[in-house]
C-alpha positions, 0 to 999 in steps of 0.5 A: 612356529609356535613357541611360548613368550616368556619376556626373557625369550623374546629377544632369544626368539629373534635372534634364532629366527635371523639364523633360521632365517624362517620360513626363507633362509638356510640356517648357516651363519651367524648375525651381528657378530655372534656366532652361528653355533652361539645362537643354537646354544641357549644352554638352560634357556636365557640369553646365554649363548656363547655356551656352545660354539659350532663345530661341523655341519652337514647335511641329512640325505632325504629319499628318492621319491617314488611312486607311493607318493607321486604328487613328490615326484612331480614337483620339487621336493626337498625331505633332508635336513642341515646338521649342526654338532655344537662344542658340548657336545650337542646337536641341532638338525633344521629341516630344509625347504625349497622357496622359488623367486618366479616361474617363467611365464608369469608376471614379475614387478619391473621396479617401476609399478608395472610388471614384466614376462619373466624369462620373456625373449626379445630380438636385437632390439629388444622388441617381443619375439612372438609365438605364433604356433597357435592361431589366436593365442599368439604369446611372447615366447618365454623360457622354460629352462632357466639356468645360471644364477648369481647372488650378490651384494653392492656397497650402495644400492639405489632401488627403491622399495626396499624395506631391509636390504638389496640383494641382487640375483642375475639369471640367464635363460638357456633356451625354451624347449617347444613352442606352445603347440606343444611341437614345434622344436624351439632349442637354439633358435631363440637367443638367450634372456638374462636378467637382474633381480634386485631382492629385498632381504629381510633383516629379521628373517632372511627372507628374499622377495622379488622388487624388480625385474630387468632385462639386460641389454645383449645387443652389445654382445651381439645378442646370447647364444645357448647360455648354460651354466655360470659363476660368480666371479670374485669382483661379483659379476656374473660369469655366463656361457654360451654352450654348443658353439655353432660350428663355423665350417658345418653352417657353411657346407654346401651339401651337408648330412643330416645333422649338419642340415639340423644345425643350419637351420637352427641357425639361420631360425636364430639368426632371423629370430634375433635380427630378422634376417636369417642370414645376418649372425656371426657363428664366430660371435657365439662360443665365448664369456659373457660377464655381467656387470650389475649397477647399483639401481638394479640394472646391467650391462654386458660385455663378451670376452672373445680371448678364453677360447671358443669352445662349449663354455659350460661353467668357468670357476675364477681362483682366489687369485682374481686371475686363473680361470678353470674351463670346462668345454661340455662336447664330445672329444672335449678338452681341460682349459684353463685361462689365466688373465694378465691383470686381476679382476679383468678377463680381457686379455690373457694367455689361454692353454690346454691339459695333456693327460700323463699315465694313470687316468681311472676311475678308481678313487684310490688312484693316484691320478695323472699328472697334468702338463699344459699347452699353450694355444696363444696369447691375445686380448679380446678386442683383437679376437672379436675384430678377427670375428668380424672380419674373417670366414673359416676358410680364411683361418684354416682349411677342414676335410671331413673325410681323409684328403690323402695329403701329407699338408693336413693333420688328422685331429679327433673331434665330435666323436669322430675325426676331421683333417685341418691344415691352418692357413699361414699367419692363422694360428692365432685366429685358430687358437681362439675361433677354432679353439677345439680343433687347434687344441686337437691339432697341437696334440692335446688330450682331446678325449673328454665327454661332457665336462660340464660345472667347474668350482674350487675348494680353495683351502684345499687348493684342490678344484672339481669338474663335472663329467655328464657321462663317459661315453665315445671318445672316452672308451676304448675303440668307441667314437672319437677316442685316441689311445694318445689322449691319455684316457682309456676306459673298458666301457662306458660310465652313462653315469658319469664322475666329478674330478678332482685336480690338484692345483699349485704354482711354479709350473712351465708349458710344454715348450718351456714358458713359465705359467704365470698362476699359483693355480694351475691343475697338475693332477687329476683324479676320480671324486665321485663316481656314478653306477649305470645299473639295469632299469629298477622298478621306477625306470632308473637307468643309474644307481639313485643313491648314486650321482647320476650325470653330474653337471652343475658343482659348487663349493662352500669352504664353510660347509667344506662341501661340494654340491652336486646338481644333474642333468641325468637321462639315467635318473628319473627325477634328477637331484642335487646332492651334498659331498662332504670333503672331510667326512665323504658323506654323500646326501641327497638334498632335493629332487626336481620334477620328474623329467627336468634337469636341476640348474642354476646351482649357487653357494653364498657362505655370507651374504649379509651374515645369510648363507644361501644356496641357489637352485632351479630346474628346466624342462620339466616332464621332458619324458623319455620313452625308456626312462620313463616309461613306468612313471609317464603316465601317472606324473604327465597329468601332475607336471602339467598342472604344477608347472603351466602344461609344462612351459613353466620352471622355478627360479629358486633356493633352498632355505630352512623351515621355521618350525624346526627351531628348537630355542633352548635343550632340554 
């Protein structure tokens, strides 16, 4: 930034630099107790900056990339900018910019002199999982779709090295995508990595650098299964995921179909990959929460909740009350959950329940909505379940025909697009309530009719919280795979494009049999937000509108900002974006775009971290080419992807900031 120095704007130019945090920080927040709207003043220039105090902030859309530029569309790129209206009327605008940490694949400090293989994996023991699909060039296998991530502080940190202050970040790797022969399919066979990030943030600029590496011990948890998205908790511990859980009665059919015979074998590769013996992991072990809890020298241990229910966790949002727990359950024929702890701050026991969808369910943003009631599936602590884990087979819970047994003892249920027929073994209900979450939901008479419910977060002023929904797809759409005309959501056709809702929460509420519901934050409504527009294919190959939220996945709120962002996992859009809702002004702005072919993760807001305001953001699998979306584009952006991102077996670990050269010290 190149900016005169006269004496009287020295100290000015500090301060505006802290809040524009050049060339790394998001210009959000004020620092040591002025204001942030105080240091975009400088009416007439000087020190006089209580002038003028901010009074909204939003976001300037960028573009879509395209082809005119394709050097854009094969990295991320960010063209929007951040809006600041000041009291007098005035405004400012700063330019955003995207800063990664990392790509995976490349060497990283581990805070002890050496370096480390960021996004590597390890086994039970933690010993190198090795790729050996390329004679003579056998490598640890590493990531490349890095995903949930949380910023946070601690009262009294102890690494060493740090010359501002510690911040720390944990990141959870969902899976790798391909061997390096380029072939070999690796998704699910490889258990999940997460690791802690300790970040010297610079106190005059806000920039975060990487000092130390750790990789978290998961043996505790029986290692990690498909970690997707994830939440910062309120007590800061990072809330993961384990997407997909392995179904317990496929793995163990004796004459499977097709996709049945996929799963076991993605199974038993993970099994070996993780214990050595293709025989030795637990389905049951897999499905649930894991929080991670991070120690003040940098380091971190996990635990896994067993008592949330075993379902396809995507991305749990906790309410302000420490307590209530809002889930998504990414699968087709897929449920709203909710789980409501007993005590605060502690996720290990609680009462888990499931939506019923009332009339009214649309997709016009207009509507009403419909009422939510709420289902109790049982109540349990998460040693009991995990003991019940150990110990029992699916066949000890409940007894699954995957054809129609003509007996009267059996309940039909809707599930994975299709139906199953269940009869639960005596005494098993618990067991089935959280082992076989889904399909005892689906058996109590839940509104099973959801696909692909995804990120969860609040906006707690409001007391109104949102959920992402991928697409509309099957059991969501009249006669299509899986749906139910009971389950409340009947859709003329599909939406590829998919919506965020909105559910409007409240206390004082009763299940369907009667028992009061101990949380101030149950949703009681539910309602189209945003909805996306599939469209035929355009000139770039789009499938979905691209001005448009294209399959919605990751959400979080700011309450400063009063805006939601909106990250995608879209096989509509042919580069994916992260997007910025305004709840008051309804202003949709498109913020980034990821590189053509990946998916944006690892969304994360911090409205004050150290007076810094941050957001997270990554992306994974990238030039992961379609033949129909991508088509027009593969061939120009193939070559360009490979040389950004190591042939495409790297991803970013990253955020966005504010670029220094848009700071404008006074008005004139």
């Amino acid at each position: 930034m190149q900016v005169s120095k006269p004496t009287t704007l020295v100290a000015t130019r500090r301060q505006a630099l802290k809040f524009l945090g050049a060339p790394m920080m998001l210009p959000l927040t004020g620092v040591a107790g002025v204001s942030a709207s105080a240091l975009l003043s400088g009416c007439g220039g000087g020190d006089d900056f209580e002038a003028a105090q901010m009074v909204s902030a939003s976001f300037s859309s960028m573009a879509a990339p395209n082809l005119s530029n394709p050097a854009a569309m094969a990295t991320t790129y960010v063209a929007s900018s951040l809006d600041v209206s000041l009291s007098d009327g005035s405004k400012q605008s700063f330019k955003l910019a995207y800063a990664p940490f990392f790509m995976t694949g490349s060497q990283v400090p581990d805070g002890k002199g050496g370096t480390v293989l960021a996004g590597a994996y390890v086994d039970i023991k933690n010993q190198p999982i090795m790729d050996k699909s390329v004679a003579g060039k056998e490598r640890q296998f590493f990531s490349d779709s890095p995903d949930g991530t949380s910023l946070l502080s601690l009262a009294n940190p102890t690494v060493t090295g740090i010359k501002g202050k510690a911040v720390f970040a944990v990141v959870q790797f969902e899976y790798t995508t391909r061997a390096q022969d380029d072939k070999t399919d690796m998704y699910g066979k490889l258990p999940s990595p997460i690791a802690v990030l300790t970040l010297d943030q610079d106190q005059s600029t806000g920039k975060l650098s990487l000092v130390k590496y750790h990789n978290v011990d998961t043996s505790s948890a029986h290692g990690l299964w498909i970690t997707c998205g994830s939440s910062l908790s309120p007590w800061s511990t990072h809330l993961s995921s384990e997407e997909y859980e392995p179904d317990a009665f496929s793995l163990l059919v004796k004459t499977p179909n097709k996709s049945q015979a996929e799963a076991q074998a993605q199974f038993k590769a993970y099994s070996k990959n993780l214990f050595g013996d293709e025989t030795k992991a637990n389905p049951y072990h897999y499905g649930h929460l894991p929080e991670v809890t991070i120690n003040p020298d940098g380091t971190g241990s996990i635990k896994k909740h067993y008592c949330l229910g075993r379902l396809s966790h995507e991305l749990i949002q906790v309410m302000p009350d420490n307590r209530t727990a809002l889930m998504g359950d990414d699968a087709t024929n897929s449920g709203l959950f909710v789980f409501v702890a007993d005590k605060e701050k502690d996720l290990s026991s609680g009462s888990l329940y499931v939506a019923k969808l009332g009339a009214g369910f649309s997709l016009d943003t207009a509507a009403a909505g419909a009422a939510l009631s709420w289902i109790k599936l049982g109540s349990a602590t998460s040693a009991e379940i995990e003991k019940l884990a150990d110990t029992l087979k699916p066949n000890d819970i409940m007894d699954v025909a995957f054809s129609d047994p003509k007996d009267v003892t059996f309940t039909k249920i809707w599930i994975d697009g299709g139906n199953q027929w269940i009869k639960i073994k005596a005494g098993m209900e618990k067991a089935a309530a959280f082992l076989e979450t889904r399909r005892y939901a689906s058996y109590l008479g839940a509104s099973m009719a959801f696909t692909k419910m995804e990120g969860t977060t609040v906006n707690a002023k409001d007391k109104i919280a949102y959920s992402a929904l991928q697409n509309m797809q099957k059991s969501m759409v009249r006669n299509g795979a899986g749906w139910n005309e009971a389950h409340g959501v009947t859709l003329e056709k599909a939406v590829n494009a998919g919506a965020v809702l909105a559910h409007t929460l409240a206390g004082g509420q009763k299940d369907t049999a009667g028992g009061a519901i101990n949380s101030e934050w149950m949703p009681t409504q539910t309602k189209a937000l945003l909805v996306g527009e599939d469209i035929a294919a355009d000139a770039l190959g789009n499938l979905a509108n691209p001005d448009k939220i294209g399959a919605p996945d990751n959400l979080k709120f700011s309450e400063k900002l009063r805006t939601l962002f909106i990250g995608e996992d879209s096989a509509y859009h042919v580069n994916n974006f992260v997007w910025a809702y305004n709840v008051d002004t309804k202003q949709l702005s498109r913020l980034m775009s990821m590189p053509a072919g990946a998916e944006a993760t690892g969304l994360g807001v911090v409205d004050d971290l150290n007076g810094w305001t941050y957001i997270t953001s990554n992306f994974q699998h990238v030039g992961d080419w379609s033949s129909g979306l991508h088509a027009k584009v593969q061939a120009t952006l193939d070559p360009l992807v490979r040389a950004n991102y190591n042939d495409r077996f790297a991803s970013a670990v990253g955020y966005l900031t504010a670029e220094a050269t848009s700071v404008k010290l006074s008005k004139v």
